[in-house]
N, C-alpha and C positions, 0 to 999 in steps of 0.2 A: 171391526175389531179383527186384527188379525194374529190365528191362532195357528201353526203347522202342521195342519192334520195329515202332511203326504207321506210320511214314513211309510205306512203301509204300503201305500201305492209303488214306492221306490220299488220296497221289497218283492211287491205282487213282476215287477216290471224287468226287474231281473231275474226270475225265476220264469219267466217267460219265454226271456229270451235266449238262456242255457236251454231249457226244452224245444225252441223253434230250432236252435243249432244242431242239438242232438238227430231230430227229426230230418233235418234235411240233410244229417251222414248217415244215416240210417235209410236216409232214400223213401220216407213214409211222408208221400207227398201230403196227403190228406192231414196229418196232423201239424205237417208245417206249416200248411192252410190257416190252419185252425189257431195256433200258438203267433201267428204274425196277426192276425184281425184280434187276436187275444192283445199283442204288444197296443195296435192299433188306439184300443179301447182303453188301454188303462194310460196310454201318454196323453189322450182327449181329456181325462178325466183331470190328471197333473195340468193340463194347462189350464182347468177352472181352477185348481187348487195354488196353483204358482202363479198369480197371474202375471207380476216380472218377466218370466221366461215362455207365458204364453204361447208366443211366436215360435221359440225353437221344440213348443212338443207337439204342437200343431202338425209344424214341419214333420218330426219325429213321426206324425200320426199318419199322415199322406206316404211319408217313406212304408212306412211298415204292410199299409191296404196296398200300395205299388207292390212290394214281396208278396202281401198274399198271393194275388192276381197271377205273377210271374215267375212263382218258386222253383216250378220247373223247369224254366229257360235257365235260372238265376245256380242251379245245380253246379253248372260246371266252373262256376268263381269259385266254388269252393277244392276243388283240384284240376285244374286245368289240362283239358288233353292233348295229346302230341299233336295232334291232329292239326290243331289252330295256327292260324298265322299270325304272325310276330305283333300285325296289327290289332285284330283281336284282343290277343293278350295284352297288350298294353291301353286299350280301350276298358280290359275288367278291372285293370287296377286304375286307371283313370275312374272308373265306377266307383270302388270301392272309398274313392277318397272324395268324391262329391256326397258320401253318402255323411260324413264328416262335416261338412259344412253347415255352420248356424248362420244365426242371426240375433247378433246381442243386443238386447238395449239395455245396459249396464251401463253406469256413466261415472265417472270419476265423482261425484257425487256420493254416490253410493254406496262408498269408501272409506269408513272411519279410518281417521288418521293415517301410517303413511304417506304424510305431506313430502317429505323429497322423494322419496323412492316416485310420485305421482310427479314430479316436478321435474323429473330426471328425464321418466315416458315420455309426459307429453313433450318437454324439448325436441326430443328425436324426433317424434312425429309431427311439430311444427318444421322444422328443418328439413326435414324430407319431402314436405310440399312445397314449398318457397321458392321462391327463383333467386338463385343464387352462381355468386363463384363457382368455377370448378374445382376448385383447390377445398373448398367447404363441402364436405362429404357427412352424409348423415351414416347415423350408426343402422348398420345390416341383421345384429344379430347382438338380444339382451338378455342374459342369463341373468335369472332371479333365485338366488338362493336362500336359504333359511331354513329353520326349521317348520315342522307339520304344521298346517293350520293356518299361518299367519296371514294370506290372502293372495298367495300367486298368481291362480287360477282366475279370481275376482279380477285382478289388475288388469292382466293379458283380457278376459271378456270387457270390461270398462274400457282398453283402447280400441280395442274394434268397437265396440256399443257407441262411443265419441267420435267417434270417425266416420262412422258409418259403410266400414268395410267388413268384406267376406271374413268368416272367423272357421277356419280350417283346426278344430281341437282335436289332436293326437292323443293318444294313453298308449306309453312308449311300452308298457307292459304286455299290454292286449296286441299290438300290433306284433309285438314275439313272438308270442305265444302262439296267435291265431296265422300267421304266415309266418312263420320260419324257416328260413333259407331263400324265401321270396321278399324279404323285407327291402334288399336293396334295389329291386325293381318297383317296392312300392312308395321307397323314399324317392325315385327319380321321378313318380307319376303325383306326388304330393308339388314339389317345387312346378311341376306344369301347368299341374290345377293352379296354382298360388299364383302364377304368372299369368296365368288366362284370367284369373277373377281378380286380378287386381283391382284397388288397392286391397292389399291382403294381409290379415293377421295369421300366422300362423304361430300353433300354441303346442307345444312338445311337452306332455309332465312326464316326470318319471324319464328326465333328461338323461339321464346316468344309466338305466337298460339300454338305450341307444348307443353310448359313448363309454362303453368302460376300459380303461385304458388297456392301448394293446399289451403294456408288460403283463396284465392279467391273465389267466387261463383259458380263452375262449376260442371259439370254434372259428375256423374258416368261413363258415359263413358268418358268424358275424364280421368276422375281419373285410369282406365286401361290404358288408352293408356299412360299417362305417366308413370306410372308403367312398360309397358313396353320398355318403352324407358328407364329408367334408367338402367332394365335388360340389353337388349341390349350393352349399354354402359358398366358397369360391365364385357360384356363377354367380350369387346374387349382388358379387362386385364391378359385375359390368357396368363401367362408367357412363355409356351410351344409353345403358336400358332407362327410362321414363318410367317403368312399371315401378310401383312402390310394395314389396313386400318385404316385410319384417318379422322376422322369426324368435318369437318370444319362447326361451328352454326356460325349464322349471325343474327343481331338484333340491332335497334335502339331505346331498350326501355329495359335494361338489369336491370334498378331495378326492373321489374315486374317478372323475372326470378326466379322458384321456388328454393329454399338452396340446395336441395338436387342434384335436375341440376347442378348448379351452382360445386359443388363439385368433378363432375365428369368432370370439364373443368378447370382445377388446373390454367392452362394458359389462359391467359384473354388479350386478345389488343385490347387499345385502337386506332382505322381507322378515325386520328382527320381529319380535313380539314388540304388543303396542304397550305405548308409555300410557302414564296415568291418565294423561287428559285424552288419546286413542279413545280410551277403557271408555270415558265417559261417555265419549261420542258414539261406541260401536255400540253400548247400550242404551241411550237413546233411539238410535238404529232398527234396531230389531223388537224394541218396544214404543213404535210411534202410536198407531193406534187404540194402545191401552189408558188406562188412565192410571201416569206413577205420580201421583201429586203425593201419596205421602210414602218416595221412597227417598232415601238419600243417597241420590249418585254418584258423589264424591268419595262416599265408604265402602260403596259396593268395589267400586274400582281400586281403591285404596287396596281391598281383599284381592281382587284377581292382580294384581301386580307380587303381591307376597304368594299367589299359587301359581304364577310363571304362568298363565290362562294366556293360549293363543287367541286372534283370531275365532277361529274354530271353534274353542272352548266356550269365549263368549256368547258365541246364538246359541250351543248347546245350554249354556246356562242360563238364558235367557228363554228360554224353548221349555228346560223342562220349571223354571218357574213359573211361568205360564199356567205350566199345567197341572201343577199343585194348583192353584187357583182354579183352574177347568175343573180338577174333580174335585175339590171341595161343594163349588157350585153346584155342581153335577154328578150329586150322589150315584143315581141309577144309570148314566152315561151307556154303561157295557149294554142295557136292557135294551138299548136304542135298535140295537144292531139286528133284531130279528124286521127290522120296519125295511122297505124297498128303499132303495136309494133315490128313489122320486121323491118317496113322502120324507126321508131327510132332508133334502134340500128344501122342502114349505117349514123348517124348524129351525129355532138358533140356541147356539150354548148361549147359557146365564152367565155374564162376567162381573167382575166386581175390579175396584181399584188395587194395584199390586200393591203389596205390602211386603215388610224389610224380611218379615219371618219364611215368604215365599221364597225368596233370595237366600235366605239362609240355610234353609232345607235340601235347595239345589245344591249349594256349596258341598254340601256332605256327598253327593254322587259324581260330581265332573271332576275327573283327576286328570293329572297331567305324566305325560307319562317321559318329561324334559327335566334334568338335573340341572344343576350350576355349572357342571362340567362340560355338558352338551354347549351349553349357550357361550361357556368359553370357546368350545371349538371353533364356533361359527366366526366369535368375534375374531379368533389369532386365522383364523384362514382370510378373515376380510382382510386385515391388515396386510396379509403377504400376496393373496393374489387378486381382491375387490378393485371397486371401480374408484 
């Protein structure tokens, strides 16, 4: 039966790894130690709890004991001295972006609805292995827009999960935030990695901190780093190059997106919120190993289409129906929590068959935070600049 008990663990896992950051500008090696075999442990534990994503917390787990081990060597990625040579430095931001690299096994399967926007992908990427004309050129670069939720991120993981290629995911936020003014050396050191581990997906969210159009207010340095980001883009039209990599942006805010970006993503889809029969399948989905025999999945879905439910919304709402069910079952649940987390794992929740009122109960707590207005915007923006 499967029930989502990682919230915490997310939670535990990012507050880890704000404290290993702080600890290693702080230069208090001992506790960077400590907060990295801290990240270590609690991504080992997500991958018994995810077992989906398994492999990339695994990964995630190996990377983290590698930092404990090296935190001290690893000091000077975080402000690079004059001192280094040009090689160097271009080797820590090569670092910096293998450290990015999964391994999906997401599969277009695992995809409720979305049938063309899935249909659109895979064409690209049948066409881009094929042996073909020259004049038959596959597409370099697919911006997914829509609003929150509706499964971006899933898609871009499900082509590499299907492919069986490197999956380089970006968070265009954090990469600002955390290099800034160095970004455009680490956008040159991403398309390198991408070309050495081809075939390669590479996954941009939060496509719009990257590309905000230059008539906007922004800094000189970002005015390089999009500059080198449109470079980059550019190379990947090398007609000669064999390498396959494809760079999937992602953004919920694509009129902010500068023209000349925009140009270099000739293919544009729109990722709307899912239709009724979507609804039926995503709930399905996220409730396979329960038992819904007496729920009626046509009405549930009938509701989330009149509450505009992404995506998103739906595992939440399937998540926290669930767990009405959990703690009804499982009156004393919280009392558990003084027991070791060995003698957890020798016990199981009590489940029972979901029921229509579980579902309705949730209804009352997942809101949506999308008007009629929003989802016009999306739709008049397809129509003037989509695929």
């Amino acid at each position: 039966m499967t029930v989502d008990l990682s919230g915490p663990l997310y939670a535990s896992l990012e507050k880890a790894k704000k404290q290993f950051e702080k600890a290693k500008r702080e230069r208090n090696i001992e506790l960077a130690k400590e907060k990295a075999r801290e990240c270590a442990r609690i991504s080992k534990a997500l991958a018994k709890n995810v077992p989906n994503y398994a492999d990339i917390y695994l990964k995630q787990a190996d990377d983290w004991e590698r930092k404990a081990e090296h935190v001290a060597e690893k000091r000077r990625l975080e402000k690079p001295t004059s001192g280094g040579s040009e090689t160097d430095e271009e080797d820590e931001y090569k670092s910096q972006i293998e450290a990015l690299i999964l391994k999906s096994k997401v599969t277009w399967k695992d995809i409720g609805g979305l049938e063309q926007v899935k249909q659109l992908m895979m064409e690209t990427i049948v066409i881009s292995g094929l042996n073909k004309p020259d004049a038959i050129k596959p597409w370099k670069g697919i911006l997914l827009f829509g609003p929150p939720g509706t499964g971006k991120t899933l898609l871009a993981a499900a082509a590499a999960g299907s492919l069986n290629a490197t999956f380089i995911s970006v968070e265009a936020g954090k990469v600002l935030s955390k290099y800034f003014g160095e970004s455009s050396k680490l956008i040159s050191a991403l398309y390198e990695v991408a070309r050495e581990r081809a075939p390669t997906i590479v996954f941009i969210d939060e496509f719009d901190a990257l590309s905000l159009s230059r008539d906007s207010d922004i800094s000189e340095a970002s005015r390089r780093m999009l500059s080198s980001l449109l470079s980059a883009l550019d190379g990947l039209q090398d007609k000669k190059s064999k390498n396959f990599v494809l760079t999937l942006a992602a953004t919920n805010t694509p009129w902010n997106l500068d023209q000349a970006v925009l140009s270099r993503f000739p293919r544009r889809i729109n990722v709307s919120l899912p239709d009724e029969a979507a609804c039926r399948e995503i709930i399905k989905i996220h409730t396979k190993d329960l038992d819904i025999s007496n729920i009626e999945i046509p009405k549930i879905a009938e509701k989330c289409i009149e509450k505009m439910y992404s995506g998103r919304d739906l595992s939440n709402l399937c998540q926290l129906t669930m767990w009405n069910m959990v703690r009804e079952e499982n009156k004393n649940l919280s009392e558990l929590a003084n027991l070791s987390y060995e003698e957890l794992t020798k016990r199981s929740l009590k489940l029972r068959s979901l029921e229509m009122k579980d579902f309705y109960d949730a209804f009352e707590n997942i809101k949506t935070p999308l008007s009629e207005k929003d989802i016009d915007r999306y739709d008049q923006w397809s129509k003037e600049f989509g695929e």
